[in-house]
N, C-alpha and C positions, 0 to 999 in steps of 0.2 A: 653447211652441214645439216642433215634430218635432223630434225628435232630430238626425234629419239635417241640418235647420237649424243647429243650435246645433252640429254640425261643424262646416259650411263657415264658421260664422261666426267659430270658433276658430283654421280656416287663417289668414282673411283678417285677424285681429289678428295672429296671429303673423308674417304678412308684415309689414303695415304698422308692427310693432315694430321685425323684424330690418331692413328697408328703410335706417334711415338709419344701423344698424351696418355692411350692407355698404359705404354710400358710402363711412362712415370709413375702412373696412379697403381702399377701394381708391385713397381719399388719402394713405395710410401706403403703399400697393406701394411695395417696392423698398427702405425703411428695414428692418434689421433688427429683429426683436421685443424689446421693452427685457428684459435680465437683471435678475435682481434675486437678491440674496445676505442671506439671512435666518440671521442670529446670535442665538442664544437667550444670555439672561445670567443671572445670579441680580445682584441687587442690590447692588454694591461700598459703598454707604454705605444699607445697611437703614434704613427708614424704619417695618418692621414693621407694612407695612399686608398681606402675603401671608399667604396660608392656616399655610404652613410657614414659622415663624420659626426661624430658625437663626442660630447664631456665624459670623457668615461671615468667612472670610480675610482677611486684614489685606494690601490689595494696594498697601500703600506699601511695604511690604518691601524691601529691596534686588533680591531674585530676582524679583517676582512684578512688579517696574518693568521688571527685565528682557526680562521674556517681554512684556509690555503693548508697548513700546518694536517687540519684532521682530515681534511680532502686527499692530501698526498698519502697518507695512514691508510685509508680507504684504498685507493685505487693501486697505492701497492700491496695490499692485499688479494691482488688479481694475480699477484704471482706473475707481472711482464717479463718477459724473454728478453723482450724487445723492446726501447722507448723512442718512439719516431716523432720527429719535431719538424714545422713547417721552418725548415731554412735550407739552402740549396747545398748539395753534396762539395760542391768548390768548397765550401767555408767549414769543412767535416774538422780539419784539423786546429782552427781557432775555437770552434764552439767547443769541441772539448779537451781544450785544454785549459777553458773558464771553466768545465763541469768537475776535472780534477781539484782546480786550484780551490772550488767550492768544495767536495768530498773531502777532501784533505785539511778544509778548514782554514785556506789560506785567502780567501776571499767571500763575500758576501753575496748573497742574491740581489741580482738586478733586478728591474723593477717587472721587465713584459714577463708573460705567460711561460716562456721557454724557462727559462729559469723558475720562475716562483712555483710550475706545477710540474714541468719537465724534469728539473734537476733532482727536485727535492724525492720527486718518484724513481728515478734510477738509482740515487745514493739508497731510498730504503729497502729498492729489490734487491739494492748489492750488483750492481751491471757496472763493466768495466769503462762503456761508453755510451751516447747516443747516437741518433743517425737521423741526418737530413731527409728530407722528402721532398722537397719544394721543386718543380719544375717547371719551366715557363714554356706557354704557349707558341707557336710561330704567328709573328708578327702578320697584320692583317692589312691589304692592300686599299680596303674601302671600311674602315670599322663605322658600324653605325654613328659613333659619338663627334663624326665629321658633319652629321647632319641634322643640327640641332634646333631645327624647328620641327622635323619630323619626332622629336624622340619628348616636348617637351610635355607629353604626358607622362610620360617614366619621369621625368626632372622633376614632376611635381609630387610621383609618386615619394620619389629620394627625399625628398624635401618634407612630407610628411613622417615618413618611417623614420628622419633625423629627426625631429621634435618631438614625436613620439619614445624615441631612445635615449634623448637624453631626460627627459621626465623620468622614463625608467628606473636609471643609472640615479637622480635622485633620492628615488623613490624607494628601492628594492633595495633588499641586501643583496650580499656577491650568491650567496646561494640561492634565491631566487632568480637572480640574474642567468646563471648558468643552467637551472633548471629551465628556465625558458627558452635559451638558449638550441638544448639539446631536444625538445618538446615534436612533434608532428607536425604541429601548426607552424612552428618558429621554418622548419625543413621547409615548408609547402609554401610560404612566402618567400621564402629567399629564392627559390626554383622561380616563384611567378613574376617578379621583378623582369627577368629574361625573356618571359611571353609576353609581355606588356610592348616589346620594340621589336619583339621576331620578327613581325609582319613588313617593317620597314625594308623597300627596296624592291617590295612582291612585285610592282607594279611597274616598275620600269625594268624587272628582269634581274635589278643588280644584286639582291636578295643580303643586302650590307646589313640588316638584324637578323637574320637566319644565318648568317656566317661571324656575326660577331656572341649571339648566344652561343654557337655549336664551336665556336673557339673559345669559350669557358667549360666548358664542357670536356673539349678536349685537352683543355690541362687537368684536367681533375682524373680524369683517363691513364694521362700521364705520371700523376702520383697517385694513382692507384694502382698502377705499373710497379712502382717504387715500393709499395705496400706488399704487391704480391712477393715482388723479390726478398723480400725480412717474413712473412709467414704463409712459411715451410709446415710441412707436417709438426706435429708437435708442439709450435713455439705457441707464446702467448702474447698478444702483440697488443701493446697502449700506443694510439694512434692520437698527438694533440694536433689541430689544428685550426683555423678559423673559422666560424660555423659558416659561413657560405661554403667553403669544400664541404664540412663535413655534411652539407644537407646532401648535395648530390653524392659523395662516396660513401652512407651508408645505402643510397640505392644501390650501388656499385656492388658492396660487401653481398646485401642480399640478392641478389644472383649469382655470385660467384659459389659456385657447388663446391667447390675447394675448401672454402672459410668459413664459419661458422663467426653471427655475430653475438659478442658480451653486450647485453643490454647498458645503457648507459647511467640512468637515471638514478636508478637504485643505490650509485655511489656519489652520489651529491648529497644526499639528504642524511 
């Protein structure tokens, strides 16, 4: 085909793509664009499936119920529509029906993040339930972590950022902890971690860290998929989950023209 063919014939898909997004966007005029408020966390009850294992904080504490207690105050102050938790849609009808048996006063919070800041924020916006997000990648035929002499400057990078975290986790209170957490800096190392083994495989073609980043990647994709699907024009959407997503799905948020982001910071302190 001429060249110039296979222009005009690239407009005319890209019309007949963009066509039934504008009708959407012009059935949504007049609704506000949904916000959506993404809280990075580290793991309150480690399951030690992360890169960086660390001692993490013991947030039964007195003080650190405290700060959870006016955190949850804060952030349902944002007025959520919506409270979106990193656990997978299969498991929709167990997780809340711990989140009833809590609201109801029939049960206790457990110790991770879903509960201690998930539940405690949907019972004070008054939301009947929460909703999963969590979706797994497709499984990778060569993942870089087969080839572990090539990668063992990430291994040492891990190995530092865990000494370093759990000194932290000594160190810091939970509100500092989480304010770092959610920080630019804290976003821009977690991302660089992944460019530290891209390269791996360039050379023999098999390109096994350029497919094992961009298979992180592409789960994050995938629950930002899951994001889009809960805000809709209008809603107001609290999005928790571990700050590795949440470093690449607030880039995600900031180009979606659809979504507007709630800064994060500002409801920590």
């Amino acid at each position: 085909m001429h060249p110039l063919f296979q222009y005009l014939n690239g407009l005319a898909l890209c019309a007949a793509l963009l066509a039934p997004l504008a009708s959407h966007a012009a059935a949504a005029e007049g609704a506000e664009p949904a916000r959506v408020l993404i809280l990075g966390s580290f793991h309150f009850n480690d399951a030690g499936l992360d890169a960086v294992k660390s001692s993490h904080k013991d947030v039964m504490q007195p003080a650190e119920q405290q700060y959870l207690q006016a955190l949850a105050q804060r952030l349902a102050s944002f007025k959520p529509t919506h409270v979106l938790l990193e656990f997978p849609e299969a498991a929709h009808g167990r997780v809340n029906a711990e989140y009833r048996a809590y609201s109801e006063g029939r049960q206790p919070l457990g110790r991770n993040e879903i509960d201690q800041i998930g539940y405690r924020v949907a019972k004070l916006a008054g939301l009947a339930q929460v909703h999963g997000i969590d979706v797994a990648a497709p499984e990778l035929p060569n993942p870089v972590w087969e080839r572990q002499p090539d990668i063992a400057p990430t291994m040492q990078l891990v190995q530092k950022l865990t000494e370093r975290t759990n000194e932290e986790h000594r160190r810091l209170s939970l509100q500092q902890l989480l304010e770092k957490l959610n920080s630019p800096e804290s976003d821009r190392e977690n991302k660089s971690i992944y460019m530290s083994f891209n390269a791996v495989g360039a050379a023999d073609r098999s390109f096994s860290g350029a497919d094992s980043a961009a298979n992180w990647w592409q789960r994050n994709f995938r629950i930002y998929a899951q994001v889009q699907r809960h805000a809709q024009p209008g809603a107001r959407v609290l999005l928790l989950v571990g700050a590795g997503h949440a470093a690449i799905l607030r880039d995600l948020l900031r180009i979606d023209e659809a979504r507007r982001e709630e800064p994060t910071l500002p409801y920590l302190r």
